[in-house]
C-alpha positions as CSV (number, residue, x, y, z in Angstrom):
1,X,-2.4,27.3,0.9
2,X,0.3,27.6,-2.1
3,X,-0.8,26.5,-5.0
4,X,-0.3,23.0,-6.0
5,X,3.9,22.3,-7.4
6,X,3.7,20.9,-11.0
7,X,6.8,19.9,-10.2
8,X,6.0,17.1,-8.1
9,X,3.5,15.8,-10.2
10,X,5.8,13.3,-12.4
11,X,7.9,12.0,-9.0
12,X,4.4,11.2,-7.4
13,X,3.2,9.3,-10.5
14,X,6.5,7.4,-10.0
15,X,6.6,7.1,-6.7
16,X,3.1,5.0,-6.8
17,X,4.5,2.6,-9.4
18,X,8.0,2.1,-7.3
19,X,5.9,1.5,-3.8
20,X,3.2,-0.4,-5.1
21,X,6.0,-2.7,-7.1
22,X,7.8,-3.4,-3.6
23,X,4.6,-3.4,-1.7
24,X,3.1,-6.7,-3.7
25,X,6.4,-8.6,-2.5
26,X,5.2,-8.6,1.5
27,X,2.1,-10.5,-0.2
28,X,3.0,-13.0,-2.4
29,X,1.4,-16.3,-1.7
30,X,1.9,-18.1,1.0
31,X,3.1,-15.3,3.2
32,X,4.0,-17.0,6.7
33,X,1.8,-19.6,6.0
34,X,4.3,-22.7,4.9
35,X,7.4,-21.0,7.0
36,X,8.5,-23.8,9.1
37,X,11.8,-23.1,11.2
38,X,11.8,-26.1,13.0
39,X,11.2,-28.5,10.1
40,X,13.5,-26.5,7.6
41,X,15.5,-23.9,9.3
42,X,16.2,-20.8,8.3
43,X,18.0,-20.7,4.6
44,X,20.2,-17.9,2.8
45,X,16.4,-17.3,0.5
46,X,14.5,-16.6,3.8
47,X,16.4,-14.2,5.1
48,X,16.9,-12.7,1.7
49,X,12.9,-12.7,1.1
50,X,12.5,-11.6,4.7
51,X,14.7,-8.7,5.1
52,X,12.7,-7.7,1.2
53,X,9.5,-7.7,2.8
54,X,10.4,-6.2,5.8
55,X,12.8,-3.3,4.5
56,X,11.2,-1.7,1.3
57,X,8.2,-4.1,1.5
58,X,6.2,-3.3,4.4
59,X,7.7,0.0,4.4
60,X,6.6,1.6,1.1
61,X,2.5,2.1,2.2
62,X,4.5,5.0,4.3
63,X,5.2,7.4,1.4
64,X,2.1,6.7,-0.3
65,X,0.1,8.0,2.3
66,X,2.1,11.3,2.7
67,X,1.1,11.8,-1.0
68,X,-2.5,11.1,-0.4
69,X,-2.1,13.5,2.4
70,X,-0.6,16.2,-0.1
71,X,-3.1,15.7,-2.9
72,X,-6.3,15.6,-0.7
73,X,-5.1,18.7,0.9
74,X,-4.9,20.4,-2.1
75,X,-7.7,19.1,-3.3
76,X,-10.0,20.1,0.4
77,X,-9.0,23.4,-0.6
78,X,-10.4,23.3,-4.5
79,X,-13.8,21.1,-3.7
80,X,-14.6,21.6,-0.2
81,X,-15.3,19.1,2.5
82,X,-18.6,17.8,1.4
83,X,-17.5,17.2,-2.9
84,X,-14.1,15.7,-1.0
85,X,-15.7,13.1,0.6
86,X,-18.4,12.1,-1.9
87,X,-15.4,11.7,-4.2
88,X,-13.4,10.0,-1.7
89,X,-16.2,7.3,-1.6
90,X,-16.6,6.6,-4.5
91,X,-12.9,6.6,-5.3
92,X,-11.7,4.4,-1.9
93,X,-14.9,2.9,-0.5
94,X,-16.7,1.6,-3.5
95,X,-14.0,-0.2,-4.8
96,X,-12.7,-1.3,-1.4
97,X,-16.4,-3.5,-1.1
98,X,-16.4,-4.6,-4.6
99,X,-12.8,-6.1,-4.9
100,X,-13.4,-7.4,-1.7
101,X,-16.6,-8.7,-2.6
102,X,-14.4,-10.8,-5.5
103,X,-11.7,-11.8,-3.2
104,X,-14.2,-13.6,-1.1
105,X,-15.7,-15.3,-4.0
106,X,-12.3,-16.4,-5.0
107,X,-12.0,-18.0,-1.6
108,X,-15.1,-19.7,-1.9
109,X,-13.8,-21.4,-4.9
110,X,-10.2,-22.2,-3.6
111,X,-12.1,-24.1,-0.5
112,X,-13.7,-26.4,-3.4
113,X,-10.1,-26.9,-4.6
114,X,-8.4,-27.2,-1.3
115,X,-11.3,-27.7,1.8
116,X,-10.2,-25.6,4.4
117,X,-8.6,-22.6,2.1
118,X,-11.6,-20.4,3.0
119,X,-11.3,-19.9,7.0
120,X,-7.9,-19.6,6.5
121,X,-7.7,-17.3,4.2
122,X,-10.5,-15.3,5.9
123,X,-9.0,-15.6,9.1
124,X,-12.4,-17.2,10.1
125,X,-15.4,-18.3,8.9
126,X,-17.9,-16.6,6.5
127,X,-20.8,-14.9,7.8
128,X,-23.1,-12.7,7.8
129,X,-22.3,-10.8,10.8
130,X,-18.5,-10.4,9.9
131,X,-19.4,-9.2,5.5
132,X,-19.1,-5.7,7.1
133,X,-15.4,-6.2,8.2
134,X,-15.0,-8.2,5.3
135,X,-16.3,-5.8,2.8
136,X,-15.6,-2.3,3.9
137,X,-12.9,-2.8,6.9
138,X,-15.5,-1.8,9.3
139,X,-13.4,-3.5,12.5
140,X,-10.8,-5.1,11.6
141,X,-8.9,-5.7,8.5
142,X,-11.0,-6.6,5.4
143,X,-11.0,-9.8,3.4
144,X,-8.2,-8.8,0.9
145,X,-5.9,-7.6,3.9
146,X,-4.1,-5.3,1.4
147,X,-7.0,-3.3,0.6
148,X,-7.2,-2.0,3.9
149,X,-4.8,0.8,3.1
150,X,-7.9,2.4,1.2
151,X,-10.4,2.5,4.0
152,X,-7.5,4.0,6.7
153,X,-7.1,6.7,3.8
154,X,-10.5,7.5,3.9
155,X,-10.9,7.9,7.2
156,X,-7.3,10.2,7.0
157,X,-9.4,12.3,4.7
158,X,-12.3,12.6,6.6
159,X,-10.5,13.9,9.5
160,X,-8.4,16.2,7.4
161,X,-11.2,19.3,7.4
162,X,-10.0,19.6,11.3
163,X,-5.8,18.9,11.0
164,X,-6.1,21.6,8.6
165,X,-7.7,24.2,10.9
166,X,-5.3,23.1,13.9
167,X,-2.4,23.2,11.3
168,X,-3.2,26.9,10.3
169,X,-4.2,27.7,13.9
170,X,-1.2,26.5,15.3
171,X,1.7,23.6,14.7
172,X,1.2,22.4,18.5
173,X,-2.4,21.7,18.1
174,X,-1.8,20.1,15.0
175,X,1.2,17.8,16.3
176,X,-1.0,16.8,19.2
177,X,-3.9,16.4,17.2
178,X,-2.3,14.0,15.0
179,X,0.1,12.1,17.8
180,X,-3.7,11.8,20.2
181,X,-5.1,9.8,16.8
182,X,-2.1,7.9,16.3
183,X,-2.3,6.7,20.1
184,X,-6.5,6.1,20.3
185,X,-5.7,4.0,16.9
186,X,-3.6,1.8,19.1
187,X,-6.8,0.9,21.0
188,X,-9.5,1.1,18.5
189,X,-10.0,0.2,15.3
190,X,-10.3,3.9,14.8
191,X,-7.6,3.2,11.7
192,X,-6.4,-0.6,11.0
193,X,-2.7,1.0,10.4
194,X,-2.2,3.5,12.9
195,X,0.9,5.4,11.8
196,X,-0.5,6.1,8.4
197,X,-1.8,9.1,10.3
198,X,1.4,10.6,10.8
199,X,2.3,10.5,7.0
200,X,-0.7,11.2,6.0
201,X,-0.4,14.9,8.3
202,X,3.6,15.5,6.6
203,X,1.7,15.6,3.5
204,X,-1.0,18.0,4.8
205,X,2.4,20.1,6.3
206,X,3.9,20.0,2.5
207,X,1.0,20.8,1.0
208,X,-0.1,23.8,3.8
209,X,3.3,24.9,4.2
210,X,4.3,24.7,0.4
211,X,7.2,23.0,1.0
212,X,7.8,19.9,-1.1
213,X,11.7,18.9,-0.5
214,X,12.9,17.7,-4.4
215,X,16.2,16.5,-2.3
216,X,17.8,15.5,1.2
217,X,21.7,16.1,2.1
218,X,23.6,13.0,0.7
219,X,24.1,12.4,4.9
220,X,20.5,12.1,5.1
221,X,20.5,9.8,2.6
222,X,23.0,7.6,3.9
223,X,21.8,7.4,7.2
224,X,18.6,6.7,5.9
225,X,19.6,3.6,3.6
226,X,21.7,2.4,6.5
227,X,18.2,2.6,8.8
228,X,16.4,0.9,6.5
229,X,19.2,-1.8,5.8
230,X,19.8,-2.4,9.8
231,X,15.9,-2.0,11.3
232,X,14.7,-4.5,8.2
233,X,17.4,-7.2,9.7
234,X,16.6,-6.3,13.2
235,X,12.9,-7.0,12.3
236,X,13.5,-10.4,10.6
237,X,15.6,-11.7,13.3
238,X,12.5,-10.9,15.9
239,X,10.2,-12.4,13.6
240,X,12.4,-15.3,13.3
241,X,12.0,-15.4,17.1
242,X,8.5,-14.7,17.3
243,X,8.2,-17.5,15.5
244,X,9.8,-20.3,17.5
245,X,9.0,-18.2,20.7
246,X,5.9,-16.1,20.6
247,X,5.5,-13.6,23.1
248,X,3.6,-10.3,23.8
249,X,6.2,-8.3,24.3
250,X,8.1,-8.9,21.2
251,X,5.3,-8.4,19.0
252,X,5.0,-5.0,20.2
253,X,8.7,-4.6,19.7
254,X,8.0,-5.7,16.4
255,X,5.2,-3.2,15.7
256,X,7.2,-0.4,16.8
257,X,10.2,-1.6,14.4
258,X,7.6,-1.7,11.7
259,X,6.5,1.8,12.7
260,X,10.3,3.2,13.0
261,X,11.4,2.1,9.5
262,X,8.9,4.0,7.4
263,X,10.3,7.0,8.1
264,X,13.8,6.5,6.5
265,X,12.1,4.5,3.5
266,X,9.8,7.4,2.6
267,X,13.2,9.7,2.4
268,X,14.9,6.5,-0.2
269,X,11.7,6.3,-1.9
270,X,10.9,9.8,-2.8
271,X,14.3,11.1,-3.8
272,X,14.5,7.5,-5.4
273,X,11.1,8.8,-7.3
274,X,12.4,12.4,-8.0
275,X,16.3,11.2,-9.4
276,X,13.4,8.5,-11.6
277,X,11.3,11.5,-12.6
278,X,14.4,12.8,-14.1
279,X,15.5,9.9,-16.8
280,X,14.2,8.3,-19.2
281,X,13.6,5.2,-17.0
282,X,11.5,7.6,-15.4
283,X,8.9,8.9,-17.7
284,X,8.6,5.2,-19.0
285,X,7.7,4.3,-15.1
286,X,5.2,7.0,-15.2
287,X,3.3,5.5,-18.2
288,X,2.9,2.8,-16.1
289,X,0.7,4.9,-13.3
290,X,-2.6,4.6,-14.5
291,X,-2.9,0.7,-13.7
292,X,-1.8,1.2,-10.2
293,X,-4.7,1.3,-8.4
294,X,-5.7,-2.0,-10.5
295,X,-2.5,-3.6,-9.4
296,X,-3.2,-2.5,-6.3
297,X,-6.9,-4.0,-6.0
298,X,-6.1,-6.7,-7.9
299,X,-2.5,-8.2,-6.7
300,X,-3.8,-11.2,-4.0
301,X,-6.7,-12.1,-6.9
302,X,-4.4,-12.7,-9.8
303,X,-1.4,-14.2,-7.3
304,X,-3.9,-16.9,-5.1
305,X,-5.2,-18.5,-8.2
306,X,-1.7,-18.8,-10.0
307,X,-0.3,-20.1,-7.1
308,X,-2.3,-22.7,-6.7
309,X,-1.5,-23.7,-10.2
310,X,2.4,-23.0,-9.2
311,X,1.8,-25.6,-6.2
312,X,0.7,-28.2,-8.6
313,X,3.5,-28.1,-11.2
314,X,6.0,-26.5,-9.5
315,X,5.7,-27.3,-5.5
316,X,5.4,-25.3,-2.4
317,X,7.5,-22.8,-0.4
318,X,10.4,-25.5,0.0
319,X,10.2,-26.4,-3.6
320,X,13.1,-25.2,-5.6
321,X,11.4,-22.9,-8.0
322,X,9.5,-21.2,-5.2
323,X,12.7,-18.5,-5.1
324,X,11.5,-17.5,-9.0
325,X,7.2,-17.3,-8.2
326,X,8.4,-14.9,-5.6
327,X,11.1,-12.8,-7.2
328,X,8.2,-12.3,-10.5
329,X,5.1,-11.5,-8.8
330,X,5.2,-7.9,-9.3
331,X,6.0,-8.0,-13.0
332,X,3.3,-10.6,-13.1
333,X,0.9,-8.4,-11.4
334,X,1.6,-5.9,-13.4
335,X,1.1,-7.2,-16.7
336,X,-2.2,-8.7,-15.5
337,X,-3.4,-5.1,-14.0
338,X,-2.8,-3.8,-17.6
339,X,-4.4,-6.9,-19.1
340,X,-7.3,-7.1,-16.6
341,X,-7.6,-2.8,-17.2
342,X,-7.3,-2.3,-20.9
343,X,-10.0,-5.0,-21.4
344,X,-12.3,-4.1,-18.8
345,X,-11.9,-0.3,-20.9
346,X,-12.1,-1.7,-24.0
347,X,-15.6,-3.6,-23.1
348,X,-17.1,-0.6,-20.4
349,X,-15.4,2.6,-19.4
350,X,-18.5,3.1,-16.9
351,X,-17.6,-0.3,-15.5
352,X,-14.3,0.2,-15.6
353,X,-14.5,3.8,-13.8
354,X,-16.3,2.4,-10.7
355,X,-13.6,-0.8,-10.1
356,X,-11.1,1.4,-10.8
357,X,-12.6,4.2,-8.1
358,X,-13.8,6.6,-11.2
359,X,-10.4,6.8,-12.4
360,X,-10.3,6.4,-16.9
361,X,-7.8,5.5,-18.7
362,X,-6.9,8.7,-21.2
363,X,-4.8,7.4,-23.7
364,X,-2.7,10.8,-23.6
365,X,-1.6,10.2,-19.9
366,X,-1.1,6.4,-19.8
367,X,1.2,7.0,-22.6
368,X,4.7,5.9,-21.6
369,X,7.0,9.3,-21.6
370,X,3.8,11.3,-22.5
371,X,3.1,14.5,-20.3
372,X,1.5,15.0,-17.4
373,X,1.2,18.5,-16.0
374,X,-2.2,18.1,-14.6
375,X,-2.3,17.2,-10.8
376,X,-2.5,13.6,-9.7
377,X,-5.9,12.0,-8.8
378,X,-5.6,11.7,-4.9
């Protein structure tokens, strides 16, 4: 395997702040749950907030797993399979139960606010034989739905060891490899996002092969803006449909949709990441890096309790404001991840290590426009 190109190392610390950014818009409270088409018809801010979500929303979780599949490639080949692991554990599983573990107790204490809030936030009620799907994604998706994104990437990593030998053996046994996962995930809860397998192998390719692209043809690039822009408004008007009309058949449409339009949006957001990489803009975004994972842990716990607040001074979905909670929640999030990460530091680095999956805050990286030639944690 090549060794490891410093110069992707700034337009993947980008990259995570640009996808995680767009990524908290599909979540911001209430999510479907107040959309009402026959009481209030569709407006101009649901399609807007729709086509959001389901364009560069839903789609960004694609690129991010293409660089976990880069980085944990790279990184197979420096530890071995057995340090890879036990550092993918503690880095993706660990946290995975414990922010979990605090996004049930926060639905615990919504259903004293509101009775009800817990089973339908949990999808269900809370017991004891459904805490390991709650905790650690066992089955299904966890508690904090989000977080599932970690335990699929675990599992990505722990079949990695055997892509890698089918890659170097041959790129058939590879491609069917990954394609025979991708089709069992349809049917088991093998991975709770199936195709995050398939990004998750281009970055093993990249990373095997050396081959990193740091630009597309400008053709490429318009075609895949255009996909992104038409698929996300094909999506929302099934959705729409699916919601006045549920049927099987175009949920699996919609699924596929879903599955189709992360492809063009991981080409938008990395050469959107590597132009970034290059401005000023850019090396300011990358200071902002080492709260990501927080953000991303943390997003649905600092959201659910401000919008209940919201609800009470401002009003619901329909309410008039709603249009500004939504359009802020990222730059909320992530001045709370900062907050909520800089304390937490401050008070215990060894606390703050394991909710933050044993990644420290060095002052020298987290820097805004500081440097950072040393390789991304995976």
């Amino acid at each position: 395997m090549p060794a490891f190109d410093r110069r992707v190392s700034e337009p993947i610390r980008v990259a995570r702040v640009l996808c995680i950014f767009f990524m908290i818009y599909v979540h911001v409270n209430p999510g479907f749950a107040e959309f009402d088409i026959p009481g209030h018809g569709i407006r101009a801010f649901d399609l807007f907030r729709f086509g959001l979500v389901n364009s560069v929303g839903r789609a960004s979780v694609a690129l991010l797993s293409a660089i976990s599949g880069y980085l944990a490639a790279h990184s197979l080949v420096r530890l071995g399979a057995s340090k890879l692991m036990a550092r993918r554990f503690r880095s993706l599983i660990v946290p995975l139960a414990i922010w979990n573990a605090a996004f049930i107790l926060l639905t615990v204490l919504g259903d004293h606010v509101r009775p009800g809030y817990l089973e339908t936030a949990l999808a269900g009620p809370l017991s004891l034989w459904r805490l390991p799907t709650l905790l650690v994604s066992a089955f299904a998706a966890p508690a904090n739905v989000p977080l599932g994104f970690l335990r699929d990437t675990f599992v990505c990593a722990a079949m990695m060891p055997l892509l890698l030998v089918l890659l170097r053996r041959h790129i058939g046994l590879f491609v069917a490899a990954v394609v025979a996962i991708f089709l069992v995930a349809q049917f088991v809860p093998l991975l709770i996002t199936a195709d995050l397998i398939l990004f998750f192998a281009i970055g093993i390719w990249c990373a095997e092969r050396g081959r990193v692209p740091m630009a597309f043809p400008v053709p490429v690039l318009w075609m895949s803006a255009g996909l992104l822009i038409v698929l996300g408004a094909v999506v929302t008007s099934l959705q729409f449909t699916q919601f006045t009309d549920p049927t099987a058949e175009r949920a699996v449409l919609i699924k596929a949709v879903f599955s189709t339009i992360r492809f063009p949006a991981a080409v938008i957001f990395w050469s959107a990441s590597v132009w970034l990489s290059r401005q000023a803009s850019g090396r300011w975004l990358s200071g902002l890096e080492p709260y990501m994972f927080m953000a991303f842990c943390t997003h649905m716990i600092l959201l659910t309790p401000l919008w209940f607040i919201w609800q009470s001074v401002f009003g619901d979905y329909y309410g008039a404001a709603y249009p500004v909670f939504f359009m802020l929640a990222p730059f909320v999030v992530f001045a709370g991840a900062v907050m909520v990460a800089e304390s937490l530091f401050a008070v215990s680095p060894a606390l703050f290590g394991i909710l933050n999956g044993g990644r420290l805050l060095d002052a020298a990286v987290r820097r805004p426009g500081s440097s950072t030639a040393s390789m991304p944690t995976a």
